[in-house]
Every structure is written in structure tokens, then in C-alpha cells.
Residue, then its C-alpha position, 0 to 999 in steps of 0.5 A: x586651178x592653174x589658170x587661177x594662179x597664173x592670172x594672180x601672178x601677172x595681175x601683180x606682174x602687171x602692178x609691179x610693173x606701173x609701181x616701179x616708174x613710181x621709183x624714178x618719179x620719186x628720185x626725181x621729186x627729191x632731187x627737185x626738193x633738194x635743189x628747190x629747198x637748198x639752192x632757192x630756199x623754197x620748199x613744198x610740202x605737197x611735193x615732199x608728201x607726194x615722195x613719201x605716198x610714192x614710197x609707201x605705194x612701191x612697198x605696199x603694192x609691190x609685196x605681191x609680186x616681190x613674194x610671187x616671184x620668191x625674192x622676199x626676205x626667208x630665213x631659209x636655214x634649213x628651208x635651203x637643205x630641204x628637197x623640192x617636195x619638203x619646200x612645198x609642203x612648208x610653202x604650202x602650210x606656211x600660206x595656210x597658217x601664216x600668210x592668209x590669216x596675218x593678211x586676213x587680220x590686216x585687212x579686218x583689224x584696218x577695215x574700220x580704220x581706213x573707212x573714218x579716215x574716208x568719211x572725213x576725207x582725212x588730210x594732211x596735218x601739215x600746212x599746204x599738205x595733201x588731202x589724200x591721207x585717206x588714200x595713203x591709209x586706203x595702201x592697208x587694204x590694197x596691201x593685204x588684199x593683193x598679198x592675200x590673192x597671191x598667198x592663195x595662188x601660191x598655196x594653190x601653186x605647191x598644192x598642184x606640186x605637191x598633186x603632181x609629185x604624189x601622183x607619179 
């Protein structure tokens, strides 16, 4: 098992790492943007969309690893008191009925959604906007599938503590 969890935790290693070049990318465009719209008068929406995709890709794809590595947000006023073992045990509950039946929902309640906007190719409302809407909505899937994998590894991860700790 803990070769399972260790594969999970470097698959979203491994995307957080190609989804933080998107931040810089992003600085970049908007700097581009803004120069563009206020120094020349141009503007283009593709460009101003790609910033807001770009955005919505370090969200949606770096969760996994924000929550692998335990820096995401926790309202830890008791949790932080606890002992080891009680963390695990509320981690592990926690991924059991919290995590993986909300990503669960995600996923199945966006399924129908996200494959209409692929049937017609969904694009951009906007003149001159990009025809990859289905691709930004695609995010809700991928969303909840990687944070479902990882809620798993780390129910797997507290269960083996929880293992280890009862066995001594």
C-alpha cells in the first residue's frame, strides 16, 4: 500500500511542478495585456482568456498536491492539540466521509455537464475568444479525480500510522 501512496503523492509532485511555470506565464501575459491595452490601445481577448484558463489550471490541478503536502486551509482549533494518533484517526475519517464522497459528487454531478460542452466544442462567448471552453470546464473532472486519488493515498497514509502505531 505504501507504494501506492507514494506513486499518488509524486504523480501530483510531478503536476504541481509543470503547473507552477503556468504562474509566471500568467504574470507575464497580464504584464503583456496591460502594456498592450494601455500603452498601445490593443487588447486581445484569446490572451486575456488564456491568463484566466491559466489561472483556473494552478487551482484546479495543484489542490492535489497543496492537500498531499498538508498546506491546505484546516481549521485546526482543536486538531493542533491533538496527539499524532488522534490526527490520524480524524484525517483519516475525514478522507472517508468527507473528502472522497464531496470529490465523488464533483465528479458524477459534472460528468453530463462537462461532456455537452464536448459534444458542441463549447466556446468562447466573446468575439475573438477561445473555442476551448470545453477544456476549461474538462478542469472539474480532472479536479476531482486527482483530489479523489490523493484523498485515498492519504486514508491509506493514516491508516498505515494508525497500523503501525496499534501494532507496537
Amino acid at each position: 500500500m505504501k507504494s501506492w501512496v507514494a506513486l499518488i503523492d509524486r504523480l501530483s509532485l510531478r503536476l504541481s511542478q509543470i503547473v507552477s511555470w503556468f504562474g509566471l506565464v500568467m504574470v507575464l501575459l497580464t504584464l503583456a495585456v496591460v502594456v498592450l491595452r494601455y500603452g498601445f490601445d490593443l487588447g486581445w481577448v484569446a490572451m486575456q482568456e488564456t491568463v484566466m484558463y491559466l489561472h483556473a489550471c494552478v487551482f484546479m490541478l495543484g489542490a492535489s498536491y497543496t492537500f498531499s503536502v498538508d498546506k491546505h486551509v484546516r481549521v485546526d482549533v482543536f486538531y493542533s492539540k491533538m496527539s499524532a494518533n488522534r490526527q490520524h484517526w480524524v484525517n483519516l475519517c475525514g478522507g472517508i466521509f468527507l473528502l472522497i464522497p464531496v470529490c465523488l459528487f464533483i465528479f458524477i454531478a459534472s460528468w453530463e455537464y462537462v461532456i455537452a460542452a464536448w459534444q458542441t466544442m463549447e466556446r468562447s462567448n466573446e468575439a475573438g475568444g477561445l473555442p476551448l471552453v470545453y477544456a476549461l470546464k474538462t478542469l472539474i473532472l480532472l479536479f476531482s479525480g486527482l483530489m479523489l486519488l490523493q484523498g485515498l493515498a492519504d486514508v491509506l497514509r493514516h491508516a498505515i500510522a494508525i497500523g503501525q502505531r496499534e501494532a507496537r
